[in-house]
N, C-alpha and C positions, 0 to 999 in steps of 0.2 A: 292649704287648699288654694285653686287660681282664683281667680274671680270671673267674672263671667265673661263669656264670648261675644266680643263686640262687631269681630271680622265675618261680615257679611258673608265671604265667600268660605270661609273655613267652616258658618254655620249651616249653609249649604250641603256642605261636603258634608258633615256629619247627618247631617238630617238625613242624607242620600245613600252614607253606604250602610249595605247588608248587616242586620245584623245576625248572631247566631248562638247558641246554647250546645254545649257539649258536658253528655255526663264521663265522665273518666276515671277509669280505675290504675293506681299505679301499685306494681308488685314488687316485692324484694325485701330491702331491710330498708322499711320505710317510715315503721313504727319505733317512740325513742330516741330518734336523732334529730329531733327538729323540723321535720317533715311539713308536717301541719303551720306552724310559723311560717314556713318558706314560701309554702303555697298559698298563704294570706298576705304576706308581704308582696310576693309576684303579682297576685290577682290586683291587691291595692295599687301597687306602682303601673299596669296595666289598665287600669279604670273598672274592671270587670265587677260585675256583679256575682252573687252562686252563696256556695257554702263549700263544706270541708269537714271531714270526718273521717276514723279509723274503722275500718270495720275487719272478718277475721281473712279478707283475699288483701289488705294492706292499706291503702289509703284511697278512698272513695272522696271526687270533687264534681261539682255542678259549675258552669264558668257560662257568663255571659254579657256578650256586648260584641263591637264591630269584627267581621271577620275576621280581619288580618290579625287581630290584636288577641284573640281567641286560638287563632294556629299558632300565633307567635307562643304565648303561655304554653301550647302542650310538648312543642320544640323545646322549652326551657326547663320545661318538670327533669328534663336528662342531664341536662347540658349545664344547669347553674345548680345544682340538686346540693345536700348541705354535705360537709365533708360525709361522716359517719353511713351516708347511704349509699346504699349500692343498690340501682334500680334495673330488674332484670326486666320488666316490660311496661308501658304504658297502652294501653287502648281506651278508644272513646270513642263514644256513637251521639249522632246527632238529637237533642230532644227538642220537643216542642216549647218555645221561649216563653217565657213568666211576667219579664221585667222584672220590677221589683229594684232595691237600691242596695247597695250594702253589700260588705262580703261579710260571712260568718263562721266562727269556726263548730261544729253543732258537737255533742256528746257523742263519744264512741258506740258503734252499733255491735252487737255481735252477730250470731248466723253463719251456720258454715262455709266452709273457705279455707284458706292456706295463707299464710302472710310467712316472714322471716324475722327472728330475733337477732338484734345485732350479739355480737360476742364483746363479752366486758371489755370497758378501754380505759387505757392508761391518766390521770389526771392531764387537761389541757394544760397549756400556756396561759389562757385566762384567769382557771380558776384559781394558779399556783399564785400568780403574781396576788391574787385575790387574798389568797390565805398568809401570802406574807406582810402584809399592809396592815400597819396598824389602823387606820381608819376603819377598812372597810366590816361593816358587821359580821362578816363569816373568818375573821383573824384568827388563824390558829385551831379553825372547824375542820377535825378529822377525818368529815365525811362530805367535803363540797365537791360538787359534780353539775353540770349541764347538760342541757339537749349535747354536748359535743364530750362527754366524759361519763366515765363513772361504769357505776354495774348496770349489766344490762344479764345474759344468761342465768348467772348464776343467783338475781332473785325473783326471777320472773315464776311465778306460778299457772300461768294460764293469757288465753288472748282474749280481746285484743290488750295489746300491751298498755294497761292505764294501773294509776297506782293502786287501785283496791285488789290487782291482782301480781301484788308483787310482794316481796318481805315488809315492804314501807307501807303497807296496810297500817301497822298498828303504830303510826306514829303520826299524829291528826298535824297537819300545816298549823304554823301561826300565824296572823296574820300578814305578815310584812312575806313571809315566804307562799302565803296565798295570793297575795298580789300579782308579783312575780309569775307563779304559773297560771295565772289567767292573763296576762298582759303580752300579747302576738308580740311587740316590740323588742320584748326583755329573751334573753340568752336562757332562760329558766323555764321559759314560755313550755308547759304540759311537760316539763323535765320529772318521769316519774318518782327517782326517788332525791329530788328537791330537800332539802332543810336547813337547818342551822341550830347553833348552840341552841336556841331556847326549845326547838320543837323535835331536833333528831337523834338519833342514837347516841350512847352513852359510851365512852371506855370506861374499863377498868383495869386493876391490876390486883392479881390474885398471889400472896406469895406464902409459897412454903415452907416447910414440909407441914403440914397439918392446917395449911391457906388460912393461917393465925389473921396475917394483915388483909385491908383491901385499902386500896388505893382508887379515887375516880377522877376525871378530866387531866388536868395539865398534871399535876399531883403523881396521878397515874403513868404518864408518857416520862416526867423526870425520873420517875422511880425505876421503870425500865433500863432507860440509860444509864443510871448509875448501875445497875444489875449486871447489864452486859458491860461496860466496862472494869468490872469488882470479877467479871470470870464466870457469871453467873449462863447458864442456856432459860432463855424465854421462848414462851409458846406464844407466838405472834397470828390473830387472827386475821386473812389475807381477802380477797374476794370470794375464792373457793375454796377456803379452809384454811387452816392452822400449816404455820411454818416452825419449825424449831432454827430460836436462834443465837448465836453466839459470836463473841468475839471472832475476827476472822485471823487476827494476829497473835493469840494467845496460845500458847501451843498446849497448856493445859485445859483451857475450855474447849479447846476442837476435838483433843485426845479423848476428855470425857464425853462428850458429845457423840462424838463416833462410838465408844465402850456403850454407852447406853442405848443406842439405837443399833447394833450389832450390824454396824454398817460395811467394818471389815475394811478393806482399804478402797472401797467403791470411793471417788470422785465427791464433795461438795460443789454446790454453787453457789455462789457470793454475790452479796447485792451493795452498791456504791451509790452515792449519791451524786456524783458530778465525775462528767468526761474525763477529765483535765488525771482523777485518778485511776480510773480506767487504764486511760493513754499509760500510768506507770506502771499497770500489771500487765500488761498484754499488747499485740499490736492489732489494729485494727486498720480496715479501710473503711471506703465509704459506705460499701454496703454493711459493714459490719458496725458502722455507725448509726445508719438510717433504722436497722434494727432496735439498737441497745434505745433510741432518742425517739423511735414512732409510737403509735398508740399501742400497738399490740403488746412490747415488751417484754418478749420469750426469753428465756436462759439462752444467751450466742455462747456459741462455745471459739476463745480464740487463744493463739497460739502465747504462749506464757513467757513475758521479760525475764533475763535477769535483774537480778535486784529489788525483787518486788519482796521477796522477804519480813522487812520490817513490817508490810500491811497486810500481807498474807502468809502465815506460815508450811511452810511445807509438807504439812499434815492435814492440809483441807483437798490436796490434789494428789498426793504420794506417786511418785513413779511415772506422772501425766506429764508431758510436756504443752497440756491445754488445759484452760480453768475455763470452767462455766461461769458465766456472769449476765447478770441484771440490772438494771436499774429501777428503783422504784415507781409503781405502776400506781397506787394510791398514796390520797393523803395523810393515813396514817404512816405508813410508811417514809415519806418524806419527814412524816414530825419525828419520827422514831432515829432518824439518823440525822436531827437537828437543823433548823433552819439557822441561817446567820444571828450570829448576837447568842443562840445557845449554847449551855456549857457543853465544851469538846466532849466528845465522844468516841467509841471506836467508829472509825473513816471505812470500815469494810467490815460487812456480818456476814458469816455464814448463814446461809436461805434455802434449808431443806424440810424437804416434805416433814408434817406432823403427825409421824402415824410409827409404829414398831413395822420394823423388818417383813415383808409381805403383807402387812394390809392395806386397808387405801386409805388415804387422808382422812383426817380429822374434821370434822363438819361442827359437827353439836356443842354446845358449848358445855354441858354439863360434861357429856361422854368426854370432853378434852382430860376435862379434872380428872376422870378417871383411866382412861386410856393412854393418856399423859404421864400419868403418874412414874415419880422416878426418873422418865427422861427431862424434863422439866423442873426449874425451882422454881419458875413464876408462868404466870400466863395474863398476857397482857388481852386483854378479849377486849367484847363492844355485845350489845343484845339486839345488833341486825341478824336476823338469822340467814344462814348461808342458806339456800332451799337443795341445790345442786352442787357436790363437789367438783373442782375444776381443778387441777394441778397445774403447775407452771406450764410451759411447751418451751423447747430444745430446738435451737437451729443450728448449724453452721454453713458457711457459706464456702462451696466448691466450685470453683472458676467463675467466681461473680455472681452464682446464681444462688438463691434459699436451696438449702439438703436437710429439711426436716426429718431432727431423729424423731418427738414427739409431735403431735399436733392436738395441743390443748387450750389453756388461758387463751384468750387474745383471737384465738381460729374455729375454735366450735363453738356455736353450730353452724357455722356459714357452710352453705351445701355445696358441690360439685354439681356440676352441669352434666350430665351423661350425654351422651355420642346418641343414644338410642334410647326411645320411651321403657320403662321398665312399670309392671304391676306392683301395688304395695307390695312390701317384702321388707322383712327382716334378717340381719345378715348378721350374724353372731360375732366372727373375726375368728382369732386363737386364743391363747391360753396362755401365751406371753406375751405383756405389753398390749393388752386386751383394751381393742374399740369394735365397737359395733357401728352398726350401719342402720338407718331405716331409709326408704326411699318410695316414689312414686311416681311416674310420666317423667319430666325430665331433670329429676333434682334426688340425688342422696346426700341424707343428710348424715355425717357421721360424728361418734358422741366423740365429748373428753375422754382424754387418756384415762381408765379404770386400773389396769395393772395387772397382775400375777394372778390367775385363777388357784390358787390353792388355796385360799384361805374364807372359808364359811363369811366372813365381813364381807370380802371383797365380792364373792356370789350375791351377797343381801345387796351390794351398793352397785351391780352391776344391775338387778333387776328394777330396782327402782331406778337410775339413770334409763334404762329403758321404757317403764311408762314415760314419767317427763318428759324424754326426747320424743314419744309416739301422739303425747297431747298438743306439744309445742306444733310440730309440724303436721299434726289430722292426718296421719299415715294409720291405717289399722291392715296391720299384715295379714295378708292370704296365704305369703310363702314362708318356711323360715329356711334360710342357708345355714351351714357349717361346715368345720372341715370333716375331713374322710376319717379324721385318728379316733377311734373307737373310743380311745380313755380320755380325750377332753373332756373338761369337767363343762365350755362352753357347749359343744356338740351335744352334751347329757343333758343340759339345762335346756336349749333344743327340744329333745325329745320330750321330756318332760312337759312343753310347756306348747305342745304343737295343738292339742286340744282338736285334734282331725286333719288340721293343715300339712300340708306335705312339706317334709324334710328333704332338703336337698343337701346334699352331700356335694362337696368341689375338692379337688386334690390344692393341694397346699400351694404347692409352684403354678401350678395354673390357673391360680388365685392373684399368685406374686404377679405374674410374667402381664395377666389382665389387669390389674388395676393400674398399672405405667401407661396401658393402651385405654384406659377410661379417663384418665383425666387427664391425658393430651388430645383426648375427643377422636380416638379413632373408633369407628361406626363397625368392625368386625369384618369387611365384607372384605380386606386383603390380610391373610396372618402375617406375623411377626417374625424376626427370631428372638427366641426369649432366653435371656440369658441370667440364670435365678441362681442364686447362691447367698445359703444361708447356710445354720447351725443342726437342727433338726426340720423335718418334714416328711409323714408318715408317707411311704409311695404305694405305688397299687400293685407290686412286688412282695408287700410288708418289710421290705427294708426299710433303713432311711435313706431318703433323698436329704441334699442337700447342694450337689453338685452337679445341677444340669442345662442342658442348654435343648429349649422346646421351638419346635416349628408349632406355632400358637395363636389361636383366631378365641372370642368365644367360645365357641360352638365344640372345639376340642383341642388337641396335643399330641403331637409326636415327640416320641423322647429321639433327637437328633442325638446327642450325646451327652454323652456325665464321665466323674470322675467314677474311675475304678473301685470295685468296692476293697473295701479294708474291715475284720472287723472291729465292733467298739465294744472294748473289753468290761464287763460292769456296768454299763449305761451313764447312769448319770455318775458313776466312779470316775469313767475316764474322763468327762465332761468337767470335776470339778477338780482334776488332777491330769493335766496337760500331756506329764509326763507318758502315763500308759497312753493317751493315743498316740505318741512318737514313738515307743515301742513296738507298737501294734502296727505303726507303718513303715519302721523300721525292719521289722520280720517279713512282713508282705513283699518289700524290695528286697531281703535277702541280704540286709546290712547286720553283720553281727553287732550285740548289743556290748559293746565295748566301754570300760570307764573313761576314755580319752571324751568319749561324748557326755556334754552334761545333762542329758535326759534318762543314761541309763546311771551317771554318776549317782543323782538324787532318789533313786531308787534303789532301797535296798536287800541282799542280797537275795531275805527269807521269799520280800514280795516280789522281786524278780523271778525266781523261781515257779512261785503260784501260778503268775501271769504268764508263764510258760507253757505251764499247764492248763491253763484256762483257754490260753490260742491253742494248743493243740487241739485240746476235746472242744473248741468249740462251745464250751460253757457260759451261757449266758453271753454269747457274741452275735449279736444281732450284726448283717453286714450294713456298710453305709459306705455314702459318696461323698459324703458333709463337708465340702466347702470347709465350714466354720470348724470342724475338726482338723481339719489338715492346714490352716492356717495355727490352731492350739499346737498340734503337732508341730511343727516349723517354730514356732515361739519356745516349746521348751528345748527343742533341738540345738539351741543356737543360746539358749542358755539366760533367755528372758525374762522366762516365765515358767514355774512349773506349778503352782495350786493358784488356783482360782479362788477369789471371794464372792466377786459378781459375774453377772453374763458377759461374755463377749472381752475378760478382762485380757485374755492374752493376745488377742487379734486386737487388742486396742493398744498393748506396751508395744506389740509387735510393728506396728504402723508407726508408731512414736519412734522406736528404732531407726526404722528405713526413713523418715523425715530427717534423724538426727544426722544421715549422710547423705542426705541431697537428694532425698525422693527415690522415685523407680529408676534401679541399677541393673544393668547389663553384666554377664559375666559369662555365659555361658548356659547358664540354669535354660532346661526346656523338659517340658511334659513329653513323655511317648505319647502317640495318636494310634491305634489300631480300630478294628471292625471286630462289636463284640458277634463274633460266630454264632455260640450261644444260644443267641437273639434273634437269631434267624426268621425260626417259624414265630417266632411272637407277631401279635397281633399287631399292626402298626399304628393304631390308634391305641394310648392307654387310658384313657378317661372309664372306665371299667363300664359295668352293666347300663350307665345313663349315658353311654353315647356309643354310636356305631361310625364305624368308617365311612355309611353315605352321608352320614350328614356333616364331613370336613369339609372345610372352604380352600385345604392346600392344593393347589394348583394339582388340577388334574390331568392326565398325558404328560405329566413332565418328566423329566428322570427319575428312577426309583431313586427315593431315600433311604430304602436297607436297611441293614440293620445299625443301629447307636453306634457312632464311635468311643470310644472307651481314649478318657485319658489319664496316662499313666504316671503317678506322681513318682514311683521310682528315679531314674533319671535327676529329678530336682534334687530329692534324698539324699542320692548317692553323690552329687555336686556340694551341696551344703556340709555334708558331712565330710567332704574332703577338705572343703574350704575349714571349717572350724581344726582340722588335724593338724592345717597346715598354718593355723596362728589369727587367721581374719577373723574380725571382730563381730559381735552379732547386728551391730549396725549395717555392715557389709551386708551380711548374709542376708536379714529383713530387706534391703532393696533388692539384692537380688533376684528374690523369691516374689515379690511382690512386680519387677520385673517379669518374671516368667509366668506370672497369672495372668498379666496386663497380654501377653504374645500368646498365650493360651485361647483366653477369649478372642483374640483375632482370630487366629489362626481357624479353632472351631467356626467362627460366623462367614469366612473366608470360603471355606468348605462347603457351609450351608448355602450360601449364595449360589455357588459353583451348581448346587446341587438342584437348588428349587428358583433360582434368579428374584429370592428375595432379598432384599438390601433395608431395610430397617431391624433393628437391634432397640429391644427394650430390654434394659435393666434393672433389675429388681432384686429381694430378700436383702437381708440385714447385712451382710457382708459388704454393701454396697452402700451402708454408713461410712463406710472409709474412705472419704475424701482422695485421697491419695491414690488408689485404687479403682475411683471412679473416672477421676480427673486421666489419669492412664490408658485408659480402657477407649474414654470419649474421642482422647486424640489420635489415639490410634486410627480407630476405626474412621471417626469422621476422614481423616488421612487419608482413608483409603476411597471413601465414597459411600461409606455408609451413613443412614440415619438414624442418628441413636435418641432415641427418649429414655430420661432418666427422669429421677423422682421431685417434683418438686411443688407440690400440692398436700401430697400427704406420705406418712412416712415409705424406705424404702423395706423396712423391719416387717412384722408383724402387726406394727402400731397402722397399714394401710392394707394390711388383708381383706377387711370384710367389703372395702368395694369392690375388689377383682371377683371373693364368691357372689357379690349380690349381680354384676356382671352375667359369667358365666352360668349363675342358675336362672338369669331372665331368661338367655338363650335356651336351656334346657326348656323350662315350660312355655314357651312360645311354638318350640318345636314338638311340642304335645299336643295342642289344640287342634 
């Protein structure tokens, strides 16, 4: 403190100027990160007098003393605000002054309102150095965290955010760690879930087969490590559930690891403890650094060294020329891959999901033991209970920028900012790589990645992530959205659960083509061209779409053009057997099915024949335009791929391919363009019975748009398939073709332009996970003078559907009123 003021005229000047009292409320993710601290610290360093408190609209303060010094503080609350928060508004109205001394920080109020939860974050810099210090009392605490660390989503139960409404309920402070969160000064200061060895959660280690042993504290984390380096897979409890984990260089602990999770040859991801080996499996830049090393901590997926072998065996990635990788985002994880001076360990673990083949992660810790069972020999737990499952999240970065395949750990729930006020509403998504949406005025909030609808768990753990997500953020939906496909089992759950509120229905690409235009914050009022390419997507046809290119606002959709139909022999047959769609659009071109090619080679003779017959009569041939089919086509064409284990697996060896020769190749390869005739008298609008023609925003008097252009994969077919006669390798052929997708989409947005003098390009649907592909497409076009928005908020898959329908269905009932 100074001491008193002896200058005449400086006590003057204080006597003299203004003083003023402002109450102020600041919104955002305010709660949790040190907010409160910040705002006592400011107030005190600023002389002001007031208090400070959370309440359920974010963080509520009273400030007062000389004017300038009072505007200065609410200018600060933005501008110096603590890392962890993100402050979407401040306002503050004048009150009438109190006096009074002292700043305070008072007991969190509740009363309705909105606030924001921050999304778990990766352990600081402080706490790390904390935990490796032998001095300091929290040495080797598996669970230290700060106002600038730790869990924050996945144990929150309720607002405002303080610990009696979090997992850390039932674990009473001691007092040295009650100190600390009552003291504004301290780094701890209302850190909700604060502790230390004497007062916080507990490890354990549970080992089988018949969980004979248990293990607890240090005891428990050595016993782990020697597990996983003896070949053993442990069940690792994470923020948001259980990981199964294993050596990363053993080739028998990956093999069985995968055998028992029926993982097939899908991709692991691997988690490391330091850069420096990283830098040996993979390359990386800086943005693929700033990822692996920030708080968030998602799986970066980067392109894979030679020689990385000895630390990772070629059976955690088979046939990938990318690994998925991590870095440790907690401190049990840190202790689990040993701190300096620990006995060596394996230097890289396999880090996948804890849950059998289509369900969703493991949460519970009982249900582990038993849900676990057999893919696990040990299960290394703690008794914080997870409240919310949260799986990792998935990035890669395409030309500098995040290309989010998942948006999980680390990003929800942080909300999107919508273009346009929307009414509560809830937005279901699809039924692969399922997120939901809730939202309200100008924020939706979308959940963690949930997963595969097929599976009764995964329904149970979707509706409950749905209350949670509707508590957290006071959304109580009026609307529900879904897509149009009659057999989603989300659309079913929908109706089920509408209880009178109206269903809206959105087509699937005009779901895609909208959520690239919501969260680049375009307002609707000029369409798109929307260029959506994905795997399936029911059309209002009843075909599948998968291969179109939409003149696209809100409000509705024109189908400018798509790929030709072809049909899909068996549905999900050909889907998991590459081969018959190459067939299938091998017939369609009128290419005979020759053994010279390896897609009719690997088919044999009996099923060739059937599938003969199945094209002819038409049996169970649904047609489609699918994008993601005609890339499966092309991949077993060329001799890449022909059965599938996971989604997307042949459009992903196939992309691998065409990198393995130097990206997007020229040769020749081009789609026909024609005018589907057909199409003629079709309606030009196809948003079906919930929208009409007056209510498009596409430029009206301009030239007819007509009927779809229709493009032709023939042509490309008939080029690849000369090329492979004639001895080129399927690396060739993948650039080519990936080439002539990249001049495809020019070309069609070329036309569109011509046609409507629109000049932005949004791209969207899962096909447009392909780096290579997008990065192709952006230069193009940008080249020409186009304005492309791409994906880069939430995914371009399925995993970012449910903002485009929550989107398009506000326009629907807005336009009802």
């Amino acid at each position: 403190m100074s001491g008193p003021v002896t200058d005449t005229a400086a006590l003057a000047d204080a006597r003299t100027t203004p003083r003023a009292r402002r109450r102020v409320v600041v919104r955002g993710v305010v709660q949790g990160v040190g907010f409160r601290p910040f705002v006592y610290t400011l107030a005190s360093e600023l002389g002001l007098t007031g208090w400070v408190t959370n309440n359920a609209d974010g963080v509520e303060t009273e400030v007062e003393g000389p004017d300038p010094d009072v505007t200065a503080f609410c200018a600060r609350l933005t501008t110096d605000a603590p890392p962890l928060a993100v402050v979407e508004s401040v306002t503050h109205q004048v009150v009438r002054a109190t006096g009074g001394s002292g700043f305070t920080i008072r007991p969190s109020a509740g009363g309705a309102g909105r606030t924001l939860v921050s999304p778990d974050t990766a352990t600081c810099d402080d706490c790390l150095r904390e935990m490796a210090d032998p001095a300091d009392r929290r040495y080797r605490h598996p669970f230290i965290s700060c106002t600038h660390c730790g869990p924050r989503f996945t144990v929150v139960t309720g607002l405002p955010y303080d610990r009696a409404l979090t997992t850390m309920a039932g674990f009473p402070m001691c007092a040295d760690c009650a100190r600390e969160y009552e003291d504004p000064a301290d780094r701890r200061f209302h850190a909700q879930p604060v502790a230390c060895h004497d007062c916080g959660p507990r490890v354990g280690l549970v080992i089988g087969p018949g969980r004979a042993v248990s293990l607890t504290g240090e005891d428990a984390l050595a016993g782990a490590r020697r597990l996983l380096a003896a070949g053993a897979v442990v069940a690792v409890k994470g923020l948001g559930g259980y990981h199964l984990a294993c050596d990363a260089s053993d080739v028998t602990a990956v093999r069985t690891l995968r055998e028992r999770k029926n993982r097939g040859a899908k991709p692991f991801a691997v988690m490391t403890g330091s850069l420096e080996t990283v830098e040996r499996l993979a390359f990386t830049g800086p943005e693929e650094r700033d990822l692996l090393l920030g708080r968030r901590r998602p799986v970066v997926l980067l392109r894979r060294r030679e020689g990385g072998g000895s630390l990772v065996t070629d059976g955690v990635a088979p046939g990938s020329p990318d690994l998925g990788v991590l870095m440790p985002y907690t401190p049990l994880h840190h202790l689990l891959l040993g701190l300096p001076g620990d006995p060596a360990g394996p230097p890289v673990l396999v880090m996948t999901s804890g849950n059998r083949s289509g369900e969703p992660i493991v949460t519970d810790d009982e249900e582990a033991l038993s849900r676990l069972d057999g893919l696990a020999d040990a299960w290394l737990t703690h008794d914080r209970p997870v409240h919310v499952p949260c799986d990792d999240s998935v990035v890669r970065i395409c030309d500098g920028r995040e290309l989010p395949v998942r948006r999980s750990r680390g990003y929800a729930p942080m909300p999107v900012a919508l273009p346009v006020p929307v009414e509560p509403a809830l937005a279901v998504g699809g039924d692969l790589k399922n997120t939901f949406c809730v939202a309200e005025g100008g924020y939706a909030w979308l959940s963690a990645h949930v997963g595969d609808m097929d599976d009764l768990a995964t329904l149970t753990a979707f509706e409950t992530a749905v209350g949670h997500l509707s508590e957290l953020t006071s959304v109580a939906p009026r609307v529900l959205v879904a897509d149009r496909h009659p057999g989603y089992r989300s659309g079913q759950w929908a109706e089920r659960r509408a209880a009178g509120r109206p269903v809206r229905r959105v087509q699937h690409h005009h779901a895609h083509v909208a959520s690239t235009m919501a969260e680049h914050g375009l307002d609707g009022s000029a369409p798109v061209i929307g260029v959506a390419f994905d795997g399936t997507g029911f059309g209002d046809d009843g075909a599948v779409w998968g291969g179109e290119v939409l003149l696209a606002d809100y409000d509705g959709f024109r189908r400018f053009a798509h790929l030709a139909y072809v049909p899909l022999p068996g549905g999900d047959a050909a889907v998991r057997n590459p081969y018959r769609m190459a067939l299938s659009h091998l017939r369609s071109a009128g290419i005979p099915w020759s053994d010279d090619l390896p897609c009719a080679a690997v088919c044999t003779p009996g099923e060739r024949r059937l599938l003969e017959r199945q094209l002819e009569r038409g049996i169970n041939c649904v047609p489609t335009s699918s994008m993601g089919r005609l890339f499966d086509a092309v991949a077993s064409l060329a001799g890449v791929c022909h059965r599938v284990e996971y989604e997307a697996q042949a459009a992903m060896e196939l992309e691998s391919a065409a990198v393995a020769a130097g990206g997007v190749g020229s040769g020749g390869y081009r789609f026909g363009l024609v005018r589907d005739r057909s199409a003629a008298e079709a309606p030009s609008l196809s948003a079906a019975e919930a929208l009409s023609a007056a209510r498009s925003s596409l430029p009206a008097g301009g030239p007819a748009v007509g009927p779809p252009l229709l493009a032709d994969p023939g042509p490309v077919l008939s080029a690849a398939a000369a090329d492979i006669r004639a001895g080129a390798g399927a690396a060739t052929v993948a650039a080519r073709f990936h080439g002539a997708v990249v001049a495809l989409v020019h070309d069609v947005c070329r036309a569109a332009r011509d046609r409507t003098g629109l000049a932005t390009v949004a791209l969207s649907g899962g096909v447009f996970c392909n780096a290579l592909l997008t990065s192709g497409c952006t230069r193009r076009l940008e080249g020409d003078g186009f304005t492309v928005l791409r994906h880069r908020r939430v995914p371009p898959n399925d995993g970012g559907l449910a903002l485009g329908q929550l989107m398009v269905a506000a326009r629907i009932t807005a336009t009802e009123r």
